[in-house]
ZAGU-190651 format. One record per residue: x, y, z of N, C-alpha, C, O in turn; residue number from 1. Coordinates in nm, 2 decimals. Atoms other than C-alpha are relative to their C-alpha. Example, Ala and Ser with C-alpha at 12.3 -4.5 7.8 and 13.67 -1.06 7.14 Angstrom:
<atoms>
ATOM     n_u     n_v     n_w    ca_u    ca_v    ca_w     c_u     c_v     c_w     o_u     o_v     o_w    i
ATOM    0.09   -0.12    0.00    1.23   -0.45    0.78    0.09    0.12    0.00    0.19    0.12    0.07    1
ATOM   -0.09   -0.11    0.00    1.37   -0.11    0.71   -0.08    0.11    0.08   -0.03    0.22    0.09    2
</atoms>
This chain:
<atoms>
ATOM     n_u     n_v     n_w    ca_u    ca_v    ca_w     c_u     c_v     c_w     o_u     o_v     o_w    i
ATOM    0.03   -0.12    0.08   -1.67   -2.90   -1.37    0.09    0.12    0.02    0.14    0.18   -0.07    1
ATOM   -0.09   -0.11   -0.03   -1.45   -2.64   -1.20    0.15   -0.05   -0.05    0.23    0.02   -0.11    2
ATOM   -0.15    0.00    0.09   -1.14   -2.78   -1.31    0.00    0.02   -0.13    0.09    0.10   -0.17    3
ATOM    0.05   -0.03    0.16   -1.29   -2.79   -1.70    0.03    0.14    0.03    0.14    0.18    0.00    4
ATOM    0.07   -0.18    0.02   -1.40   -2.41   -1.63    0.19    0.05    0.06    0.22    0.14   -0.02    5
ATOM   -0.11   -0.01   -0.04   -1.03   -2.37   -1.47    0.11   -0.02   -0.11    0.20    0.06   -0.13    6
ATOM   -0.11    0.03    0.11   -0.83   -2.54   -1.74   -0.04    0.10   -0.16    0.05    0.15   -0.24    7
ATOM   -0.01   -0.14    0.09   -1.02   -2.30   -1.99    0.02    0.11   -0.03    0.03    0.17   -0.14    8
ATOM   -0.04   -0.15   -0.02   -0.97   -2.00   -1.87    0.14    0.01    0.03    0.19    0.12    0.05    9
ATOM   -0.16    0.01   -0.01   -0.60   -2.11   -1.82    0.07    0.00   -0.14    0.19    0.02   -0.16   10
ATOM   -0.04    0.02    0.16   -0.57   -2.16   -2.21   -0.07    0.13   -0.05   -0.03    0.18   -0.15   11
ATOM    0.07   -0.15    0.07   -0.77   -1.84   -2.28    0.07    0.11    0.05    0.07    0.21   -0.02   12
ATOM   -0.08   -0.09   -0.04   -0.54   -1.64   -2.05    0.15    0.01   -0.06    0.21    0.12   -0.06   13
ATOM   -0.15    0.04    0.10   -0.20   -1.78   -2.25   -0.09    0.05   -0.07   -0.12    0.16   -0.05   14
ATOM    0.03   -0.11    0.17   -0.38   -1.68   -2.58   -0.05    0.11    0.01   -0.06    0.19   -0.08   15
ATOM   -0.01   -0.20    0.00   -0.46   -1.35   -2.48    0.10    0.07    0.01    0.13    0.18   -0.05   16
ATOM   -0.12   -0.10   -0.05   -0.15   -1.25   -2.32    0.10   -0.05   -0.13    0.17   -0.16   -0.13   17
ATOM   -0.09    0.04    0.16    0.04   -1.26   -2.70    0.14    0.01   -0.01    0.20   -0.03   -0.10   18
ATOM   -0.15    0.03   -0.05    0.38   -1.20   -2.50    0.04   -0.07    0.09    0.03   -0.04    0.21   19
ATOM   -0.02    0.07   -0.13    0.49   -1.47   -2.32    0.12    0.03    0.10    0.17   -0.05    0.18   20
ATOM   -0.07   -0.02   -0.11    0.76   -1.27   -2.15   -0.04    0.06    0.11    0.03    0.09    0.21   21
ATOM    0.06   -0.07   -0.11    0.45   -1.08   -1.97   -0.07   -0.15    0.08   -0.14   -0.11    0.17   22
ATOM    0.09    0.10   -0.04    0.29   -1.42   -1.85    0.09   -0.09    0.03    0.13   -0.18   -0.04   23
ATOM   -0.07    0.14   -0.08    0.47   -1.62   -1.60   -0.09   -0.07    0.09   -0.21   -0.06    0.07   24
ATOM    0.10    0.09   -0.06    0.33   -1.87   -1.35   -0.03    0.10    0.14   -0.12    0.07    0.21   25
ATOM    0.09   -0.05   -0.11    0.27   -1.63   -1.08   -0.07    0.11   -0.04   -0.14    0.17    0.04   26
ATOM    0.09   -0.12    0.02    0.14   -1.34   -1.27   -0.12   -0.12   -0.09   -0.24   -0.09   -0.09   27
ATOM    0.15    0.08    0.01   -0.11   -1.62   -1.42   -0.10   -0.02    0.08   -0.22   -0.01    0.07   28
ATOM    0.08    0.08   -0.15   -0.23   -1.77   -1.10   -0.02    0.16    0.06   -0.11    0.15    0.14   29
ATOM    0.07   -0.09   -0.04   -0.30   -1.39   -1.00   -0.11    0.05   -0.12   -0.22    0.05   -0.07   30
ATOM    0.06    0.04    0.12   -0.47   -1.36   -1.32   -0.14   -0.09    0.04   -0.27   -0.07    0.03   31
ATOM    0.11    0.12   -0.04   -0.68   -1.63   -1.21   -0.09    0.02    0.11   -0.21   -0.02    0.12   32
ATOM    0.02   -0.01   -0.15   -0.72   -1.55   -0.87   -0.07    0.10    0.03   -0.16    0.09    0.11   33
ATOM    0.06   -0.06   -0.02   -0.81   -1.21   -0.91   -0.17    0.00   -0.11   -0.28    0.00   -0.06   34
ATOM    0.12    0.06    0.05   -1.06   -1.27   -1.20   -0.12   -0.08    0.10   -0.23   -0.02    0.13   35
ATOM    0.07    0.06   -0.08   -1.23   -1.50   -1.00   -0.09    0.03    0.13   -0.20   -0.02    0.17   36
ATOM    0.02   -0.08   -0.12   -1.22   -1.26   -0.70   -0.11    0.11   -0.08   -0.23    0.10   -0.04   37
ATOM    0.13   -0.12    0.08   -1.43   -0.97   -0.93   -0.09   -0.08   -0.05   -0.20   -0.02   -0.05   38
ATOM    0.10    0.01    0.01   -1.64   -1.20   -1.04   -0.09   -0.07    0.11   -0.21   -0.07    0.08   39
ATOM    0.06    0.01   -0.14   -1.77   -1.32   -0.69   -0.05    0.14    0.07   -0.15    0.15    0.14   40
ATOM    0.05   -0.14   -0.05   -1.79   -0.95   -0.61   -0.12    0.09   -0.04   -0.19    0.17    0.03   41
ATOM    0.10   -0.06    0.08   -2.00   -0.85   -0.88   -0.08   -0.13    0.01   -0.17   -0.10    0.10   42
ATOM    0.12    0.11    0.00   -2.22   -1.22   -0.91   -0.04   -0.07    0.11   -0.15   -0.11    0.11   43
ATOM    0.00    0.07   -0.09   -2.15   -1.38   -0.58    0.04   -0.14   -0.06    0.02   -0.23    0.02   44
ATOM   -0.05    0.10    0.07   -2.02   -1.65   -0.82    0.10    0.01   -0.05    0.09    0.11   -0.13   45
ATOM   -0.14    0.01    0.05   -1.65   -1.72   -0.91   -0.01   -0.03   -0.11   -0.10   -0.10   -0.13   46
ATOM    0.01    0.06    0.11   -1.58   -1.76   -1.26    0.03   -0.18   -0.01   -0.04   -0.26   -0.07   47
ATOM   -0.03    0.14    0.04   -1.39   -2.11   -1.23   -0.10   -0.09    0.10   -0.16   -0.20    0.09   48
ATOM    0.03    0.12   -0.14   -1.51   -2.24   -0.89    0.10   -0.05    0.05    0.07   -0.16    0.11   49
ATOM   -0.13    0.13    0.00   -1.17   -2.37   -0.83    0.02    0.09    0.14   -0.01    0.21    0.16   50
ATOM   -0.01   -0.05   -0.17   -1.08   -2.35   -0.43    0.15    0.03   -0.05    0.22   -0.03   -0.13   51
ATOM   -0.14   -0.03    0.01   -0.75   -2.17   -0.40    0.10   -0.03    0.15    0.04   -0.05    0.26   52
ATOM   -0.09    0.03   -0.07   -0.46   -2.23   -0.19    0.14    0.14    0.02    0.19    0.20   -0.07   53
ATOM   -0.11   -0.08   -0.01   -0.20   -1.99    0.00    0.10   -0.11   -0.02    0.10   -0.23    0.02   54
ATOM   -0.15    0.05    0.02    0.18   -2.04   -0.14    0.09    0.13    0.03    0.05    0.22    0.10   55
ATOM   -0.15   -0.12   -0.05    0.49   -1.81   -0.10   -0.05    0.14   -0.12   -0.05    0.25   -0.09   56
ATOM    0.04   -0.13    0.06    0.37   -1.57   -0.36   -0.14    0.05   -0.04   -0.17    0.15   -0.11   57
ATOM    0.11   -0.05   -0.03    0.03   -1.55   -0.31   -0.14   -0.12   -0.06   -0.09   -0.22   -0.11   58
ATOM    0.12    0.08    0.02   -0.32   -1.75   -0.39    0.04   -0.03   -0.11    0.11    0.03   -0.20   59
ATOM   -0.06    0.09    0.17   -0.31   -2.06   -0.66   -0.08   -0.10    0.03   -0.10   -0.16    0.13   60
ATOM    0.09    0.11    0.01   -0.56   -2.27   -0.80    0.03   -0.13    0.05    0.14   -0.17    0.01   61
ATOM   -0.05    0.12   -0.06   -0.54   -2.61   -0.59    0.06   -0.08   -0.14    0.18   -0.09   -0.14   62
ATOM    0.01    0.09    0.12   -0.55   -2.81   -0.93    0.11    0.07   -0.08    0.17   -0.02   -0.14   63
ATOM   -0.03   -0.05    0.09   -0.33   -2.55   -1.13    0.09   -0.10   -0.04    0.04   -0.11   -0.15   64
ATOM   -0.14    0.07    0.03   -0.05   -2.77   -1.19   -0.03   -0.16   -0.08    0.05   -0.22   -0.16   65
ATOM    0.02    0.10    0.08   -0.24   -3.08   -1.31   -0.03    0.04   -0.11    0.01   -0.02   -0.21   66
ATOM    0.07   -0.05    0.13   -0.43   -2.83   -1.55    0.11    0.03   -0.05    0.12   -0.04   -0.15   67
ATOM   -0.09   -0.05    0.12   -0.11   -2.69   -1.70    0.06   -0.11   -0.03    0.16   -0.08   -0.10   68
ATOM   -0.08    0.15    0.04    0.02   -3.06   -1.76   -0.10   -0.05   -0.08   -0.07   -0.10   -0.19   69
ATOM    0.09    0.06    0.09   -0.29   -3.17   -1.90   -0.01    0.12   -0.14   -0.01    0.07   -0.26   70
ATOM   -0.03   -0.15    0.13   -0.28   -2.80   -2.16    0.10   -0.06   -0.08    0.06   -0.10   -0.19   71
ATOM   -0.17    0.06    0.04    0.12   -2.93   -2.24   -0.03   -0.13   -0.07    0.01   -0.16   -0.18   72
ATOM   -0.01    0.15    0.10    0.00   -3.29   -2.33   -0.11    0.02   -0.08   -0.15   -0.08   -0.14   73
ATOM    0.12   -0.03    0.09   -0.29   -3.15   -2.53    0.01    0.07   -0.13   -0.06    0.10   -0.22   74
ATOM    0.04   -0.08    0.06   -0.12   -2.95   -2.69   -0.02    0.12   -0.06    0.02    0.16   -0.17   75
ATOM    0.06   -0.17    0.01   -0.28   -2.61   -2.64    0.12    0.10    0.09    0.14    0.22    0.07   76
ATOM   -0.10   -0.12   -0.03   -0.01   -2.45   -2.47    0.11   -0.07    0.06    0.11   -0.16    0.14   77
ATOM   -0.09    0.01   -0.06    0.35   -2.43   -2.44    0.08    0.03    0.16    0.03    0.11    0.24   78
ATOM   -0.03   -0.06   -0.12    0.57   -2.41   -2.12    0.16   -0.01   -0.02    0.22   -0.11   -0.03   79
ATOM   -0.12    0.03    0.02    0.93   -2.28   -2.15    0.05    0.05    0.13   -0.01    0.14    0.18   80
ATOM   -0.10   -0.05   -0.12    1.17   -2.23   -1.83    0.13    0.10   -0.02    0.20    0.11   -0.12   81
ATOM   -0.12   -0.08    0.09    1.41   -1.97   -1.83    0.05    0.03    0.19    0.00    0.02    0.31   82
ATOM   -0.07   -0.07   -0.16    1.63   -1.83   -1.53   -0.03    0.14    0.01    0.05    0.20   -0.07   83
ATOM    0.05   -0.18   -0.02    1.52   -1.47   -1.48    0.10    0.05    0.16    0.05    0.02    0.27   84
ATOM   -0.02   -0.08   -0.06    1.75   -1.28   -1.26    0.03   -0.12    0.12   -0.02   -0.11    0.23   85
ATOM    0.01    0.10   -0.11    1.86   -1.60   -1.05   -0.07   -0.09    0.04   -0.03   -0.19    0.11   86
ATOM    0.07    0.09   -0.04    1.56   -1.74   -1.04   -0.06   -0.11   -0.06   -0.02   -0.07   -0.18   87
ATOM    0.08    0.04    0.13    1.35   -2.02   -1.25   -0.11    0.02   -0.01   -0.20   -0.02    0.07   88
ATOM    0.12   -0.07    0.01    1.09   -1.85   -1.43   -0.03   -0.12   -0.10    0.04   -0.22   -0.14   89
ATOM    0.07    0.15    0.06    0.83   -2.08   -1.61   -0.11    0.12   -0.11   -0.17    0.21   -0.05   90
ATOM    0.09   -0.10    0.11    0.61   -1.87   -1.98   -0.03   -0.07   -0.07    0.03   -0.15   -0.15   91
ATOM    0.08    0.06    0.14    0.34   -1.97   -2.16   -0.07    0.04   -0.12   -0.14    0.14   -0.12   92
ATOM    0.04   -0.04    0.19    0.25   -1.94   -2.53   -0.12   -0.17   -0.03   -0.12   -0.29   -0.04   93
ATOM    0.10    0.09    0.07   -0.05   -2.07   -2.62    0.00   -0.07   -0.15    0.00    0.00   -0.25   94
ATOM   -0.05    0.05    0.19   -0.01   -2.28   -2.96   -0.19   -0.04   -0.08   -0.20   -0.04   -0.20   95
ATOM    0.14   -0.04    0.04   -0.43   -2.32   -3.01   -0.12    0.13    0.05   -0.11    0.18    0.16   96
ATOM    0.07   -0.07   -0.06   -0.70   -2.11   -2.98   -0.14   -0.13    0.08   -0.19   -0.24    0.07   97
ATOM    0.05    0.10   -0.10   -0.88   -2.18   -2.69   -0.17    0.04   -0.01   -0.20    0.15   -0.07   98
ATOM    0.09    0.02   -0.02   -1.26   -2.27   -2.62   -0.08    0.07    0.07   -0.09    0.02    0.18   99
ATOM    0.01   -0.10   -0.10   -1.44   -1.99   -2.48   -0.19    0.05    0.04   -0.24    0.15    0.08  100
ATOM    0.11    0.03   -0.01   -1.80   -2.13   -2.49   -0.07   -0.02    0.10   -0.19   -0.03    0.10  101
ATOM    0.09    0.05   -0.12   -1.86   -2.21   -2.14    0.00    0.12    0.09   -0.08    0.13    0.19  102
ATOM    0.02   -0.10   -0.04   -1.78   -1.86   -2.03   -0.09    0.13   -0.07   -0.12    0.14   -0.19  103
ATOM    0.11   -0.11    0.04   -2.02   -1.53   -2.03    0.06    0.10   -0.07    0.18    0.09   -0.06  104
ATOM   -0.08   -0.10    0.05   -1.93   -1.22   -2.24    0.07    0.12    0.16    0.17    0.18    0.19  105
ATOM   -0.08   -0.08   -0.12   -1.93   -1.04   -1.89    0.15   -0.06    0.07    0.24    0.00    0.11  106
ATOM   -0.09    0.07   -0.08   -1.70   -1.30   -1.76    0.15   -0.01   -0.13    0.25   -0.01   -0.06  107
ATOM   -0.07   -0.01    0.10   -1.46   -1.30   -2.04    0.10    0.19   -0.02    0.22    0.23   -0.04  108
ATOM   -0.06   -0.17   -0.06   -1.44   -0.89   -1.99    0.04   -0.01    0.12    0.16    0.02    0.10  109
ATOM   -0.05    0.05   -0.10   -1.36   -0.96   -1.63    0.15   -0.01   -0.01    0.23    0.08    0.03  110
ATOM   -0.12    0.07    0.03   -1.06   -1.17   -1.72    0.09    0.08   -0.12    0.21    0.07   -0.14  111
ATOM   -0.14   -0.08    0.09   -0.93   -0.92   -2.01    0.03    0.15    0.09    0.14    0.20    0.10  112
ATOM   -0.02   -0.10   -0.09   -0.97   -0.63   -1.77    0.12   -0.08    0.09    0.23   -0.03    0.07  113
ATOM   -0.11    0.04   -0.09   -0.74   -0.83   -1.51    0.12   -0.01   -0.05    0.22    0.04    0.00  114
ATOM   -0.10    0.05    0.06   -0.52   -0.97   -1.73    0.05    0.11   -0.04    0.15    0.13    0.03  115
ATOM    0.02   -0.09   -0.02   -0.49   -0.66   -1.85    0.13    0.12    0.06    0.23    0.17    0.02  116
ATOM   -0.02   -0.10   -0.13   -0.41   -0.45   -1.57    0.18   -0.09    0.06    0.29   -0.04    0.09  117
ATOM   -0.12    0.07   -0.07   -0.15   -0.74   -1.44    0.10   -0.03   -0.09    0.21   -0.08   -0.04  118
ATOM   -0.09    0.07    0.11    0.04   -0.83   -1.76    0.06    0.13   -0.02    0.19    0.14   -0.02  119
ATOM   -0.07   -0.12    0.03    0.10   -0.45   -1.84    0.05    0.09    0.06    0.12    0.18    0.02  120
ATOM   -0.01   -0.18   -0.12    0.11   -0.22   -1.53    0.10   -0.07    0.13    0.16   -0.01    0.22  121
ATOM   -0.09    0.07   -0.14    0.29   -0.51   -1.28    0.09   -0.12   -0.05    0.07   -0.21   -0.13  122
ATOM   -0.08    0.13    0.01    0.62   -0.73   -1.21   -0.11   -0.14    0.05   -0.23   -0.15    0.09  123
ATOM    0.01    0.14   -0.12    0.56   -1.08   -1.06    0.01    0.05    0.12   -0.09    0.03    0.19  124
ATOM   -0.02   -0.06   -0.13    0.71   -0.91   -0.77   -0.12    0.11    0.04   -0.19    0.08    0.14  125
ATOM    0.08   -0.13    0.01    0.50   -0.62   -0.77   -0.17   -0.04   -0.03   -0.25    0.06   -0.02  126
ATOM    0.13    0.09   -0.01    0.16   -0.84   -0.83   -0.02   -0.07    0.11   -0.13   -0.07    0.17  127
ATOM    0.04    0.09   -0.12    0.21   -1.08   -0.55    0.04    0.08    0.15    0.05    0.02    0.25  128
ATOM    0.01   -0.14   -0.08    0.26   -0.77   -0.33   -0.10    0.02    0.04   -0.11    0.01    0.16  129
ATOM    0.15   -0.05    0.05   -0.09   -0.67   -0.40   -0.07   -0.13    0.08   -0.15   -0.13    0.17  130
ATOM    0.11    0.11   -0.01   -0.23   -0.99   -0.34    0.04   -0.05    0.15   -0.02   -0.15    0.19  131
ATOM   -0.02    0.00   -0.11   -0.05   -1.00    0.00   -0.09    0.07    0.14   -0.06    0.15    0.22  132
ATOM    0.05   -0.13   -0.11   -0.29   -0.88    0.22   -0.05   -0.10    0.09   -0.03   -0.22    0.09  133
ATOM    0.00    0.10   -0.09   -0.43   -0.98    0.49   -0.09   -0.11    0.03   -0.09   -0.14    0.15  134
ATOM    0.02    0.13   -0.02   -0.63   -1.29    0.44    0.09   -0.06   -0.01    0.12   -0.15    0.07  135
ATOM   -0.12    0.09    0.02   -0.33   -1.41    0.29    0.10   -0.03    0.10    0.17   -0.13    0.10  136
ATOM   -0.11    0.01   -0.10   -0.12   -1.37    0.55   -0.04   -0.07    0.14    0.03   -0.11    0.24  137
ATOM    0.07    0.07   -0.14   -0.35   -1.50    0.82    0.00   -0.15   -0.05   -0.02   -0.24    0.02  138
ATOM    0.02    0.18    0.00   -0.36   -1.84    0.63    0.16   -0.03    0.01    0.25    0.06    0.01  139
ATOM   -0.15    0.07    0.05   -0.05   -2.10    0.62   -0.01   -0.08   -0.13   -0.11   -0.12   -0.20  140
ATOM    0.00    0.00    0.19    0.12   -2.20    0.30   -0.09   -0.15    0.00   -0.09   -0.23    0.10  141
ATOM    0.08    0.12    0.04   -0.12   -2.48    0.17   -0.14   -0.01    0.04   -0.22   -0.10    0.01  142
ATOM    0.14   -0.01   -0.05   -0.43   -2.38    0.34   -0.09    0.05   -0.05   -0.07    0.17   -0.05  143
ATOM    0.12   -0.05    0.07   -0.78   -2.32    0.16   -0.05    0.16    0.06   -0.09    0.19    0.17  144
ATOM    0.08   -0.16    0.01   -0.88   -1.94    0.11   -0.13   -0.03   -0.09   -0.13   -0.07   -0.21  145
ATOM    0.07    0.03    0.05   -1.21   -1.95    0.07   -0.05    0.13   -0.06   -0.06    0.23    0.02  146
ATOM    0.04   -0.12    0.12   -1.34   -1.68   -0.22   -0.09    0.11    0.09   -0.08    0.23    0.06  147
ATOM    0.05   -0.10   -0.09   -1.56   -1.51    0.06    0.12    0.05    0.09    0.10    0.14    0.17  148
ATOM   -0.12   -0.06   -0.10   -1.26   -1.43    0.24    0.08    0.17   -0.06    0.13    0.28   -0.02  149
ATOM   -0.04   -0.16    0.07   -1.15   -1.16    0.03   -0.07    0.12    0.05    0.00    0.22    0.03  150
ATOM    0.10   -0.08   -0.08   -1.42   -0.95    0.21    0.08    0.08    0.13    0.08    0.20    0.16  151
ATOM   -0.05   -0.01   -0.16   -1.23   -0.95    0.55    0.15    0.10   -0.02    0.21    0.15    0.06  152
ATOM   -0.13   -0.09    0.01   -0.91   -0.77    0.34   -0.08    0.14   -0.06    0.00    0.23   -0.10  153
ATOM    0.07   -0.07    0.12   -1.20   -0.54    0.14   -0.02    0.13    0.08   -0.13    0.14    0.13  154
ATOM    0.06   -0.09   -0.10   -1.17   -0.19    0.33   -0.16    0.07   -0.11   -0.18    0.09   -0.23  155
ATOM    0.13   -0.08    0.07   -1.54   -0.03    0.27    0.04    0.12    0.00    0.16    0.15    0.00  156
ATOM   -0.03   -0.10    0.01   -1.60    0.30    0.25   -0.14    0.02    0.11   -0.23   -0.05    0.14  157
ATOM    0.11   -0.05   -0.18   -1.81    0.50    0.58   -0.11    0.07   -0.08   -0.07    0.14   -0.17  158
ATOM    0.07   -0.09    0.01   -2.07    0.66    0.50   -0.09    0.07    0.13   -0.12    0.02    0.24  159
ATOM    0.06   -0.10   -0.16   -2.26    0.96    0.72   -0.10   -0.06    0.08   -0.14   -0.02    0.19  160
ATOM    0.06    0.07   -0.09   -2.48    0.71    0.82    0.07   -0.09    0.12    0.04   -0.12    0.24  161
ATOM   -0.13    0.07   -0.05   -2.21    0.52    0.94    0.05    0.07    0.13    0.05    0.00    0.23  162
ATOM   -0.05   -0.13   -0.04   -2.07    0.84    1.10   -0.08    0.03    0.13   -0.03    0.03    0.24  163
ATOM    0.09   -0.08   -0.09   -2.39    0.97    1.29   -0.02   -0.17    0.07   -0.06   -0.16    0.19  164
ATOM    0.02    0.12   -0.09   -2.43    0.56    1.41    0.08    0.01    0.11    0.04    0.00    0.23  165
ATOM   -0.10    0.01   -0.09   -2.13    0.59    1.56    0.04    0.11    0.09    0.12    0.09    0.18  166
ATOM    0.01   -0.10   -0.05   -2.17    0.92    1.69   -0.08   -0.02    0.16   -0.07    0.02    0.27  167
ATOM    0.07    0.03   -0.13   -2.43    0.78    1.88   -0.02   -0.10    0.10   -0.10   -0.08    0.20  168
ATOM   -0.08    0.08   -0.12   -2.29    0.49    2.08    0.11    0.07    0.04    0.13    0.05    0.16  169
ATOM   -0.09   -0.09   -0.10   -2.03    0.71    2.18   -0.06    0.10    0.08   -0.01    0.13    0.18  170
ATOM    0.07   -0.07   -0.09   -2.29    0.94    2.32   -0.11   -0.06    0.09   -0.17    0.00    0.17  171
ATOM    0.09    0.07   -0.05   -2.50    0.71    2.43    0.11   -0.08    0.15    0.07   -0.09    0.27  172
ATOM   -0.11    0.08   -0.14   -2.17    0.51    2.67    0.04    0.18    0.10    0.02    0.20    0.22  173
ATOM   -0.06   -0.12   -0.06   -2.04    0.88    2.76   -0.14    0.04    0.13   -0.12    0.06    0.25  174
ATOM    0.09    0.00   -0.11   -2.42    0.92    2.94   -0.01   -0.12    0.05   -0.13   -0.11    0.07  175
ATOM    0.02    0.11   -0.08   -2.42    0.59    3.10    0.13    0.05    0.07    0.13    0.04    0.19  176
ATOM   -0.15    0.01   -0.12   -2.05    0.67    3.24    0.00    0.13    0.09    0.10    0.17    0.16  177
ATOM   -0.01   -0.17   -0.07   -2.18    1.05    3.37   -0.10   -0.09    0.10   -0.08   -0.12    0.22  178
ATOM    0.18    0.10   -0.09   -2.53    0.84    3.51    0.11   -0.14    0.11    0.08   -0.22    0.20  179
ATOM   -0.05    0.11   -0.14   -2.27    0.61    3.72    0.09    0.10    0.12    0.14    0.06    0.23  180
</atoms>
């Protein structure tokens, strides 16, 4: 099921993004990644389900790579290579519209908010920046990040209860270390 729910939101993310020189393979797979991260945050449930994996530029669906081969032979989206600046860049152009039945209207806004935000306001470089934090960096490349983990990079915010807690273990050790 999570690969289905993975491979559609991979064909719905190419036909949104209507320029495929904003949509390469690593601003997808953040695309993916963070989606998935907001909606765990807000439902406690991932949109795809799909376990992700640390790589060199940051979290990527384990499966991505079958889903965008099975998309190609279907199909529903192209994939052109190009050299960008030295390097080989990989953009997809969706050639159908994609199926968008098994996701929620919330979940769907989710994913245009991200996409969004990452297609218009960030490089590749400057996306997998972001998503470098530090779960990522505590895993090695190929090792499962699991969707609660995002938590452990999520600074909170204090509040005065917070404040006056802590106010009072420090007053509370300070008179045990006067009382010795």
């Amino acid at each position: 099921m999570s690969t289905l729910k993975l491979k559609q939101l991979t064909h719905y993310v190419c036909w949104k993004c209507e320029d495929p020189s904003k949509l390469g393979a690593t601003k997808l797979n953040k695309v993916l990644w963070l989606a998935d991260v907001l909606a765990y945050k807000i439902s406690g449930v991932s949109i795809t389900g799909s376990s992700y994996v640390k790589q060199q530029f940051g979290p990527v669906p384990r499966s991505i790579l079958a889903v965008r081969r099975e998309l190609i032979a279907e199909k529903k989206i192209h994939e052109r290579k190009d050299i960008i600046a030295g390097l080989l860049g990989v953009h997809f152009t969706a050639l159908q519209k994609p199926d968008t039945s098994m996701f929620s209207p919330q979940e769907l806004e989710i994913v245009d908010s991200v996409l969004s935000e990452i297609c218009d306001k960030h490089t590749a470089t400057s996306i997998s920046e972001y998503s470098h934090d530090v779960v990522w960096q505590a895993a090695r490349i190929g090792e499962e990040i699991p969707m609660f983990a995002w938590l452990a990079g999520a600074s909170g915010e204090l509040s005065p209860e917070d404040f006056a807690w802590a106010d009072s273990v420090i007053e509370s050790k300070e008179g045990m270390n006067d009382a010795a």
